[in-house]
C-alpha positions as CSV (number, residue, x, y, z in Angstrom):
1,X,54.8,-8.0,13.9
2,X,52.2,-10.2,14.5
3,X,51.8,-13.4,12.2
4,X,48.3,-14.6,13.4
5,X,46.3,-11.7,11.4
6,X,44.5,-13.7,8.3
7,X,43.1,-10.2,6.6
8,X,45.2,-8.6,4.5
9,X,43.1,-5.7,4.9
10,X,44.0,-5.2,8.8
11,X,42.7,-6.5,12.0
12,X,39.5,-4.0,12.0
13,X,38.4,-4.4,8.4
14,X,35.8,-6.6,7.4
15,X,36.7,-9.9,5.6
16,X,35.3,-10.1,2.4
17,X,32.5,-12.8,1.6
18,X,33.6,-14.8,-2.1
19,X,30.1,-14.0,-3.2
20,X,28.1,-10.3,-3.3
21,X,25.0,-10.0,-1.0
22,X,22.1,-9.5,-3.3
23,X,19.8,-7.0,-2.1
24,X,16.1,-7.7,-2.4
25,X,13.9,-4.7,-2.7
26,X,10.8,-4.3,0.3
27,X,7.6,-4.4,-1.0
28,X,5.5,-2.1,1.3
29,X,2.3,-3.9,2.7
30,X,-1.1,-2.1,3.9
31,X,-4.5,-3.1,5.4
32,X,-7.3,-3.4,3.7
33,X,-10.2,-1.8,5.9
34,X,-12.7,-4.2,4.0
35,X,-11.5,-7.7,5.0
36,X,-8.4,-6.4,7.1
37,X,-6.2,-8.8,5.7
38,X,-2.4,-7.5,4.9
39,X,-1.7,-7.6,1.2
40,X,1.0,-5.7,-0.7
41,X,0.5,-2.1,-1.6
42,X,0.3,-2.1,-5.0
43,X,-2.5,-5.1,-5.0
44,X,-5.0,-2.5,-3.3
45,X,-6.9,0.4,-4.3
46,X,-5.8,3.6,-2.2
47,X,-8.8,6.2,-1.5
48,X,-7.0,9.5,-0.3
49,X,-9.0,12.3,1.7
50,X,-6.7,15.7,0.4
51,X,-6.2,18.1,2.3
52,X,-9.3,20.6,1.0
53,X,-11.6,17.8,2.0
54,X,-11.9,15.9,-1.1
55,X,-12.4,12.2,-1.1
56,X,-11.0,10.8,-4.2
57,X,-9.4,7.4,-5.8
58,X,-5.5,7.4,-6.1
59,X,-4.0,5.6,-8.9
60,X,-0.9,6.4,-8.3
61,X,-0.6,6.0,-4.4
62,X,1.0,8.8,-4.2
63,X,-1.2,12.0,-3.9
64,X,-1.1,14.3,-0.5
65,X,-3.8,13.5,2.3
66,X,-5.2,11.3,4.2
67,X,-5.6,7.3,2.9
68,X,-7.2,4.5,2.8
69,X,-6.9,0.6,1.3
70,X,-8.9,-1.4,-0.4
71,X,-8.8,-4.8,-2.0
72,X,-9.4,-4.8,-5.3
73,X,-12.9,-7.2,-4.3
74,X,-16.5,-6.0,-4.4
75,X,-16.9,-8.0,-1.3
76,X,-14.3,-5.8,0.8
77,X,-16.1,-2.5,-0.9
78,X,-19.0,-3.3,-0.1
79,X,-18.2,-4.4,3.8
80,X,-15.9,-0.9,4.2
81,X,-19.3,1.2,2.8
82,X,-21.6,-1.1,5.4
83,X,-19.4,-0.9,8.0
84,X,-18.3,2.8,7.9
85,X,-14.7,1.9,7.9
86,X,-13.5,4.7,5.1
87,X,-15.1,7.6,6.9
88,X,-13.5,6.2,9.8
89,X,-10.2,5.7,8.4
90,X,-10.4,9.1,6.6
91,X,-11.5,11.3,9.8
92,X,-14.3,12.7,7.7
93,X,-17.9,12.0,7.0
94,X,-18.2,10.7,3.6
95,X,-21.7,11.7,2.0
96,X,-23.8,9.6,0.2
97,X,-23.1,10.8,-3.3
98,X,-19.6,10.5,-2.7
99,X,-19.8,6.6,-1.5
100,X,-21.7,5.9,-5.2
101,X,-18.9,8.0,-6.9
102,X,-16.2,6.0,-5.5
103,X,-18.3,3.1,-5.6
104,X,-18.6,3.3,-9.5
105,X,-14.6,4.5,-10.3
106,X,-13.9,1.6,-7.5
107,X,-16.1,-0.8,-9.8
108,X,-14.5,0.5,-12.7
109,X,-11.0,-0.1,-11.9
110,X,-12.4,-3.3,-10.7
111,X,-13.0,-4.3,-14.5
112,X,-9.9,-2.5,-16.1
113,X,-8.0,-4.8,-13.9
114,X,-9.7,-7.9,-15.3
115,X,-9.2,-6.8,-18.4
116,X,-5.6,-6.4,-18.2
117,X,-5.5,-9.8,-16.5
């Protein structure tokens, strides 16, 4: 038998550490087509394209389709609209009264999340 085996568990088992590992959950990050600065998912606004063609705002993050980010800044709104960035990200052209829509719900979740602040 050989003495020179220190774990009592065998020779091919791992040694066990004193103290548990703690596991530290992953926060998913995204891009914001405004500013294009990485942020972390739930800190930005996610417009989803579904797949009928609908351009919508996603509360939730978690509808089916086609998304996009954006900061939760008037600023980066307003640069994605100039810029064309959302009917780019979206692989759709995005008409006009859709753009004010979003614009205003966009606005609007703007100020509930002031509010809340």
């Amino acid at each position: 038998m050989a003495t020179g085996n220190k774990n009592p568990a065998g020779a091919g088992a791992p040694k066990k550490d004193s103290q548990p590992k703690k596991k530290t959950k992953k926060i998913p990050e995204r891009r914001c087509i405004g500013c294009g600065e990485t942020k972390p998912k739930p800190e930005l606004i996610r417009v989803v394209r579904s797949p009928d063609g609908e351009v919508s705002i996603d509360p939730t993050g978690k509808k089916s389709g086609r998304g996009a980010y954006i900061c939760r800044k008037s600023t980066c709104l307003k640069r994605a609209f100039k810029l064309k960035q959302l009917g780019r990200n979206l692989n759709c052209e995005i008409p006009e009264e859709v753009l004010e829509r979003l614009s205003e719900e966009i606005t609007a979740a703007l100020e509930t999340d002031e509010g809340t602040k």
